[in-house]
TIKOL-616025 format. One record per residue (C-alpha): x, y, z. Coordinates in steps of 0.25 Angstrom, whole numbers, plus 2048, in hexadecimal, padded with zeros to 3 digits. Layout:
XYZ...
//
This chain:
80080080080C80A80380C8097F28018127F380881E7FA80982A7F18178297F081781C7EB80B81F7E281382A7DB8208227D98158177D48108217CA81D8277C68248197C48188167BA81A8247B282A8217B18238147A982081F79E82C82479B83681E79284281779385081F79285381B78185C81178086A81477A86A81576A85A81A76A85782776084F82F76084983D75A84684A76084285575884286376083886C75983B87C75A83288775983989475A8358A475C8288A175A8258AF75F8158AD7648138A875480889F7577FE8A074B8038A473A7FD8B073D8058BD73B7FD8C87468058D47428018D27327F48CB7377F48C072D7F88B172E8068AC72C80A89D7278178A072981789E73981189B74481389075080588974C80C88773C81988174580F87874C80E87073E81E86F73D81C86A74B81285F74881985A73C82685A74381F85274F81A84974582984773E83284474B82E83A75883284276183285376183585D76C82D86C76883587776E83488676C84189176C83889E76F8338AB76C8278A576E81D8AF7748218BC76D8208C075F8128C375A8048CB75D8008BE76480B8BE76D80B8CC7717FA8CC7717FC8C377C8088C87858048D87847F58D877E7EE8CF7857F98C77907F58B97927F08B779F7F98AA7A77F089F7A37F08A17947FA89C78B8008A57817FC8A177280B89C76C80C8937797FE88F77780388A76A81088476F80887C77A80087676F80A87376681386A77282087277382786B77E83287878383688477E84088F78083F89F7808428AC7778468B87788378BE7748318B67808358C07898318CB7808238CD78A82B8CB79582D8C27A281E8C17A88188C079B8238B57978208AD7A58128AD7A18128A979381C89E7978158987A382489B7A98268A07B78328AB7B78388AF7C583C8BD7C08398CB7C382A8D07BD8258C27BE81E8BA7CB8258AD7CB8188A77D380F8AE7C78078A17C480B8987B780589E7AA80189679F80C89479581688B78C81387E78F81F87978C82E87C79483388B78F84488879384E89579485B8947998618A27988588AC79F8568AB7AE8508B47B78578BE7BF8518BB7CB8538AD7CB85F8AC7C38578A17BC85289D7B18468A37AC8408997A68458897A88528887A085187A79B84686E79C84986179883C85979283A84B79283684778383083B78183683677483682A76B84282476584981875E85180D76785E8097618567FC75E84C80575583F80275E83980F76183881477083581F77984082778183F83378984984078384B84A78F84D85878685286078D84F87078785787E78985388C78685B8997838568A777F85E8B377A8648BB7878618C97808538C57858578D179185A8DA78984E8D977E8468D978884D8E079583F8E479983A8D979C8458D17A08508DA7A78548D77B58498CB7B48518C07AD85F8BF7A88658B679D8718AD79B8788A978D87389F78587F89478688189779587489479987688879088388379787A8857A286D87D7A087387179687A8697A186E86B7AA86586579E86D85879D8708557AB8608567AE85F84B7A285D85379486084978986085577E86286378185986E77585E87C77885488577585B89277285389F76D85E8A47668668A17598738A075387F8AA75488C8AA7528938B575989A8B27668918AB77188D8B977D8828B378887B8BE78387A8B877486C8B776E86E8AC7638788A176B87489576488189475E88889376C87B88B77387E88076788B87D76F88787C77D88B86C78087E86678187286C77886E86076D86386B76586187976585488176285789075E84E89B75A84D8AD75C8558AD74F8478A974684F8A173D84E89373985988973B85F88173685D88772786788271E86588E71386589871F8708A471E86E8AB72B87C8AB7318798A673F87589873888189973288C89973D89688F73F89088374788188674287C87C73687288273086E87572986D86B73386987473E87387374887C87D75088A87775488386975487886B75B86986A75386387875285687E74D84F88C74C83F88D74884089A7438348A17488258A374A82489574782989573A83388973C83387C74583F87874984286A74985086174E84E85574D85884F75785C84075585F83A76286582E76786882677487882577887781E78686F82679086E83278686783877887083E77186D84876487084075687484E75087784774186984274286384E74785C85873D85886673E84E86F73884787B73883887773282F88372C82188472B82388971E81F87E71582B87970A82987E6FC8248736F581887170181387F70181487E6F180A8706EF8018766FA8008836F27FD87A6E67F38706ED7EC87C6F07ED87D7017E78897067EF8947047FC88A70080188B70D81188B70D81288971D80C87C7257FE87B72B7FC8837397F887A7447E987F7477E98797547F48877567E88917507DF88D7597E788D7667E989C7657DE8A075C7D98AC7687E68B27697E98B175D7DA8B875A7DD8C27667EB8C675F7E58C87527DA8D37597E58DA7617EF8DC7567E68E474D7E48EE7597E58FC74E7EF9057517F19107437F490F7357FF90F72D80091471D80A90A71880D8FB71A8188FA7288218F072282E8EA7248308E07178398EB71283F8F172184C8EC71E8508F47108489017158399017198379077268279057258278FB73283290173A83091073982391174282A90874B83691274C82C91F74D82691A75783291376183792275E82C92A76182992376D83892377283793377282B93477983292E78483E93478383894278283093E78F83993679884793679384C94579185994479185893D78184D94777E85594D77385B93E76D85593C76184C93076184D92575684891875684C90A7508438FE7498448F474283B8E97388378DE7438348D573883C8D572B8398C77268408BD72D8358B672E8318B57218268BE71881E8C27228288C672E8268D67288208DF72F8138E37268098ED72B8018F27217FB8FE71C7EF9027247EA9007337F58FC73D7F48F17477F98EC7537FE8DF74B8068EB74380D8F174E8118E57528158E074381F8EE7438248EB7518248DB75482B8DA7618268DF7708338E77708338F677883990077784590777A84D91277885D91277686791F77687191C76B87A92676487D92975588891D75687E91375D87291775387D91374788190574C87390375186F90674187B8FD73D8778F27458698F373F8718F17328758E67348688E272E86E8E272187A8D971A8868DF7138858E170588E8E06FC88D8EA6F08958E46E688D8D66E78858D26DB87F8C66E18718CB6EC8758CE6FA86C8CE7058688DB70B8638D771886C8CF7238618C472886A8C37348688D07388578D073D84E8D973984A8DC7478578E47488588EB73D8548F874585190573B85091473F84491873784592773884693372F84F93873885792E73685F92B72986A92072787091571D87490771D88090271487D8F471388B8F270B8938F67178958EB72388B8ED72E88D8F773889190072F88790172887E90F72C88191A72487C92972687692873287093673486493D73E85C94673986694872C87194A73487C93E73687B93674288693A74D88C93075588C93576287A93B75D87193276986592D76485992776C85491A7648479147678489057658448F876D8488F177984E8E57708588EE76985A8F977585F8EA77E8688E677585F8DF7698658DB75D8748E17638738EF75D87F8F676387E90076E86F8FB7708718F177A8678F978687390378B86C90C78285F90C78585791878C84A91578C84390578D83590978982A8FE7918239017838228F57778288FB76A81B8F57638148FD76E81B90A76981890875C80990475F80691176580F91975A80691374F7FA9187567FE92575B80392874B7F79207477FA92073680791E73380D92372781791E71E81E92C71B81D92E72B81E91F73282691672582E91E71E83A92372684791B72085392072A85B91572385E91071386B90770E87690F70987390F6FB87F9036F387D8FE6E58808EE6E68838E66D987A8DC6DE86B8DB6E386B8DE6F285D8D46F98548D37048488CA70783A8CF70C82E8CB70982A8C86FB8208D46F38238DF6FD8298EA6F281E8F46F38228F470282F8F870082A9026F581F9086FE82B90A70883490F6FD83C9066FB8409056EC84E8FE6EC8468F16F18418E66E683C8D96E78458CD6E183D8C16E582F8BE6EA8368B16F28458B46F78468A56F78498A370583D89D7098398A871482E8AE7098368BA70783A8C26FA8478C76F58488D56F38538DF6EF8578EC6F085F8F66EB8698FB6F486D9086EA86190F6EE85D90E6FC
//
């Protein structure tokens, strides 16, 4: 009768569950894993583009969700995992973190999604803290012990799933923010060496890292709350932990990419240097929005010593990149086998890809032929996703077209890199305008600085066709705000001189590759290296200066002059720009937050969102026509190209532009995008 005591009963019960799991594998077994990546899916839930109000094939998680099925279909075993930049990115995203704040016991709509869909771990971005620590410990079902936000606050509904991060810890804890590792227990199939199929238990063990400029992108939020550690320390760190508590595998999930220059523990793209910390058998990057591996790929970061672009691996170890908004599925396929008490990565059997939801050619071509509704050149959107998120995604729709003015010409930036200013220049007015209210009330002693202000195109088609801004002639919306300013940045003020405004501009030049005037074979104008984001522009008629793109880059600005005189070196200017760049963003030099003199609590898009209603009707002679800057005019033997996308010339017409022509509907790249040219001899 003693059996019966509750001790006994529940080692009784526990004795019977260990029945359930399996075996350790026996020496010699295989097996398959095949991790799947979503990466910077930025709150892309539905194809549905909220700033042009239209649907978009070309992303969204619920089109991933097929890549998904069919890859789970493909492998026996598969282990879903997301890199970050998850919860920001769209009108969705900030509808529900500023519009209308979930209260704690709803589930924000990506993670709703994620749920669904089974993703078994995940790790963080830099854009997951863009809306700040409480907002981040409610969306993430996570409990931070740092300043602002009650430890004890009860658990809100959230991912799921484990969210890993390794880096960040809080200042007053000196811990980790969030769990640094997990090691999951995945029940696999697999092969004995005497080929009879069995069942094995994989303890997976996962990692996660984000960029430590996090604090200064977004020092609001985060300054003396949370601190960061480099990316291969906290590795050398948390590894040995992870095998000593039994991880068979290690996945590092770094939200980074690839970059040669010398390893700093403030670097924001370590994967090179991650890759060769002992111990790490895959590697999931992301933040760079590029697809990897990609054999045809010429960005320079994939073309580094140690990094094969073909297979997909980075000093040996398998590594993927999903691009973003859910365009991609990453997929490593990892061979494993049984060497006495251990699985060990077959790296010659393992393969790497990068799958897209765009359909190959020859698909999209016989659906076209067979007559399939709108001969669809992307795969089928799971409806199960639609109908998850189908009130928010209703409500987003009905805030987004809140009216705020009017504008008289189309705001667009297909053409912002060769000289239209149509979707920066209201931007600039309005930081500028904004910056010298307050100066004149609160800071005197810069009231008689003159006030400039920096922008740039947010979205200059990395992304494909339709990553432009594209607002169109008529009423403006909230969805059109937020398509001319995409990110929650605010805004801040910097104090440079004549010598600081240059470099800043050369910097910004950087934008562009040298050409080479005596080539007689095409050259590419724009350096893809160098993001769009940062190609910051002044966009005033006070301002007038030139860019040599045949000289080496940071020497580049010619004719730099206020108000038709030359700039002076030692002439101070106040600049009126965003938190992002005023910290540090994008390394401009001098801007690196010593410089700042007013951190405005005020969103950039907020700024502008009250501009466009104060001026009501813009104008393109007063709000889009102000070009500060032109090339230096060169005559090249050879045609001189860009891409944008394709049947856009009256745009750049209507934005005077007549050095620009269109060379090819389809640059043949497979983005979608057209191959344009322009003549350099008349800027």
């Amino acid at each position: 009768m003693r059996l019966r005591s509750p001790i006994w009963l529940a080692l009784a019960l526990a004795l019977a569950g260990c029945s359930t799991i399996p075996p350790a594998a026996p020496d010699g077994a295989r097996a398959t894993l095949a991790l799947l990546e979503t990466s910077d899916l930025h709150a892309n839930v539905l194809s549905y583009d909220y700033y042009k109000l239209a649907p978009d094939a070309s992303l969204g998680l619920e089109r991933t969700a097929t890549l998904i099925r069919q890859a789970r279909a493909e492998f026996p075993n598969t282990l879903l995992l997301d890199n970050g930049d998850t919860i920001q990115g769209t009108a969705l995203a900030d509808y529900q973190a500023l519009a209308a704040p979930l209260r704690c016991d709803q589930t924000l709509a990506i993670y709703k999604a994620m749920n669904k869909l089974g993703v078994e771990g995940g790790g963080l971005g830099n854009h997951d803290f863009n809306y700040g620590l409480p907002y981040l410990s409610q969306v993430t079902g996570a409990r931070f012990d740092v300043e602002g936000v009650d430890p004890a606050a009860p658990r809100c509904a959230g991912a799921s799933f484990p969210l890993v991060l390794a880096n960040i810890y809080s200042a007053k804890t000196k811990q980790p923010l969030f769990k640094p590792f997990t090691i999951l227990d995945k029940r696999i199939s697999a092969t004995g060496a005497d080929g009879k199929p069995l069942q094995a238990t994989l303890k997976v063990g996962i990692i996660g890292f984000t960029p430590p400029g996090i604090l200064g992108w977004d020092k609001r939020w985060l300054e003396g709350r949370v601190y960061a550690e480099g990316v291969r320390e906290a590795a050398q760190k948390y590894l040995p932990q992870m095998r000593a508590q039994g991880a068979d595998i290690v996945v590092a999930i770094l939200h980074g990419g690839l970059d040669g220059a010398p390893y700093t523990p403030q670097m924001e793209n370590a994967g090179l240097y991650l890759a060769e910390v002992p111990g790490i058998d895959a590697l999931l990057l992301g933040h760079a929005h590029e697809a990897f591996p990609n054999a045809a790929s010429t960005s320079a970061p994939f073309n580094l010593p140690g990094v094969d672009k073909v297979k997909g691996t980075v000093h040996g170890v398998p590594t993927v990149m999903a691009s973003l908004w859910g365009k991609h599925l990453g997929v490593i396929g990892l061979r494993l086998k049984r060497e006495g008490q251990r699985w060990v990565v077959d790296k010659a059997q393992t393969r790497v890809e990068a799958r897209s939801t765009l359909l190959p050619a020859e698909v999209a071509t016989a659906a076209a032929a067979a007559g399939v509704a709108g001969a669809k050149r992307y795969v089928e959107a799971d409806p199960g996703i639609a109908a998850l998120v189908a009130a928010e995604h209703a409500s987003t729709i009905r805030y987004v077209q809140t009216p705020l003015g009017t504008t008289d010409f189309p705001m667009t930036s297909y053409f912002a890199d060769v000289g239209d200013v149509s979707a920066v220049q209201a931007v600039n007015e309005a930081q500028a305008a904004y910056l010298a209210d307050y100066v004149r009330a609160n800071l005197p002693q810069y009231a008689q600085l003159p006030v400039l202000s920096v922008s740039a195109p947010f979205k200059s088609g990395a992304a494909g066709p339709g990553d432009y801004t594209d607002v169109k002639l008529g009423p403006i919306a909230l969805n059109n705000a937020a398509d001319l300013y995409l990110y929650p940045n605010t805004l801040s003020g910097v104090k440079v001189n004549g010598a600081g405004l240059k470099a800043w501009l050369e910097k910004a030049a950087s934008r562009f590759n040298t050409i080479d005037p005596a080539k007689t074979v095409p050259q590419e104008l724009v350096n893809a290296n160098f993001a769009g984001y940062n190609f910051d522009m002044l966009t005033s008629p006070d301002v007038s200066y030139r860019i040599d793109v045949t000289q080496p880059q940071g020497s580049r600005i010619q004719g730099l002059s206020y108000k038709g005189k030359e700039v002076q070196d030692t002439q101070e200017f106040l600049v009126a720009t965003n938190n992002y760049r005023a910290s540090g963003g994008g390394a401009f030099p001098g801007v690196d937050g010593s410089s700042t003199v007013f951190a405005s609590p005020d969103a950039n898009r907020d700024v502008l969102i009250a501009y466009i209603q104060r001026t009501k009707a813009l104008k393109r002679a007063s709000n889009g026509a102000a070009r500060s800057w032109r090339f230096a005019s060169v005559k090249t033997q050879g045609p001189v190209v860009f891409h944008s996308a394709p049947g856009k010339l009256d745009l750049a017409r209507a934005a005077g532009l007549d050095n620009v022509t269109q060379l090819q509907a389809d640059d043949g790249a497979g983005k979608g995008l057209a191959l344009y040219g322009i003549d350099l001899s008349r800027p």
